[in-house]
C-alpha positions as CSV (number, residue, x, y, z in Angstrom):
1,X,0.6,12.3,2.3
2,X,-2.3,14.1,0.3
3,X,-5.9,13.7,1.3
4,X,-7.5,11.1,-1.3
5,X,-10.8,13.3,-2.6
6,X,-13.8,10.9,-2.1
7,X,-11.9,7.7,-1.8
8,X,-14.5,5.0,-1.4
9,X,-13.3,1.6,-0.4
10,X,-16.5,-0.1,-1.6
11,X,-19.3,1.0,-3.4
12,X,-22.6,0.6,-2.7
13,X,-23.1,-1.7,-6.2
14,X,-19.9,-4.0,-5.2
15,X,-21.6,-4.4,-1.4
16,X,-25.0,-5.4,-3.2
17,X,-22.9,-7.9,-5.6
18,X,-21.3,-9.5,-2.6
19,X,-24.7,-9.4,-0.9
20,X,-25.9,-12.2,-3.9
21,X,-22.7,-13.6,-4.4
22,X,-23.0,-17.2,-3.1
23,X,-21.2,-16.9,0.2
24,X,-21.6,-18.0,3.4
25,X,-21.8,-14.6,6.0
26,X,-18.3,-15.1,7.3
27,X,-16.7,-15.0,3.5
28,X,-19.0,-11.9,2.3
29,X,-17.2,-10.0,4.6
30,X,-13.6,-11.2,3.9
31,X,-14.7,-10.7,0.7
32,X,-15.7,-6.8,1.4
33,X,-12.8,-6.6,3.8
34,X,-10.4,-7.4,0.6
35,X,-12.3,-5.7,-1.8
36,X,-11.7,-2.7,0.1
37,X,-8.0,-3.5,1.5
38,X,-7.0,-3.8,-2.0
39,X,-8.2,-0.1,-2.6
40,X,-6.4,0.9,0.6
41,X,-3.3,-0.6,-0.3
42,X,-3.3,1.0,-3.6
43,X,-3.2,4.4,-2.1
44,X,-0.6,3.2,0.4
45,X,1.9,2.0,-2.7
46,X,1.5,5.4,-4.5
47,X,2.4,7.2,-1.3
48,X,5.7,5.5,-1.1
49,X,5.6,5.0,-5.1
50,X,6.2,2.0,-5.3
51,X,4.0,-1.0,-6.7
52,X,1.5,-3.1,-4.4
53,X,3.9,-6.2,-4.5
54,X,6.6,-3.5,-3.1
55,X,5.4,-3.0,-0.3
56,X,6.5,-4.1,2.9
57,X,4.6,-4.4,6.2
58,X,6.6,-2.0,7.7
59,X,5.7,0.6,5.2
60,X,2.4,-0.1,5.5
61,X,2.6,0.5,9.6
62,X,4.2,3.7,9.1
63,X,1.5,4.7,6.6
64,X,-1.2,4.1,9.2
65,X,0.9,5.9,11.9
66,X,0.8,9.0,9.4
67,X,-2.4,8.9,8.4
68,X,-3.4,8.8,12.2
69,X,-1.3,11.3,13.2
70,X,-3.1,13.3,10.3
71,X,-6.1,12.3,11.9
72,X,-5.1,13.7,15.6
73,X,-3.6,16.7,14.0
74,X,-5.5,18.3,11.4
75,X,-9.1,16.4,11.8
76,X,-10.9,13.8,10.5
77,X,-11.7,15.2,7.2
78,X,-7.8,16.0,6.6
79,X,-6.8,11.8,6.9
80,X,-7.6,8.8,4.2
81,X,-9.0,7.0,6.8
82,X,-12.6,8.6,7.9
83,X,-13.0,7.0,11.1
């Protein structure tokens, strides 16, 4: 698995269109949460190229183990995930 070169899961225009969006607080943030899971998910399927509706939960375990072993391994800056 390949570092994604700025991968941003949301940007700060979609957060500010969620922000007016009328939503109640709860739903602005599944709305963000999806907004950016969707992103996620679409670097997950290319890892195992495959399409989004191809994936499987476990695939998308082992792609967090990965990345986090990434993570523990090489640094922060070496994983998808920056956190």
């Amino acid at each position: 698995m390949s570092e994604q070169p700025g991968v941003q899961f949301l940007t700060a225009e979609e957060s500010a269109k969620v922000d007016i969006a009328l939503l109640s607080s709860p739903e602005k943030f599944l709305t963000r949460l999806t907004i950016s899971s969707f992103r996620l998910l679409k670097i997950i399927a290319q890892a195992y190229e495959v399409p989004i509706e191809a994936l499987t939960p476990q695939q998308i375990v082992d792609w967090f183990e990965k990345d986090s072993k990434i993570r523990r391994e090489q640094g922060i800056e070496a994983a998808v995930l920056k956190w």
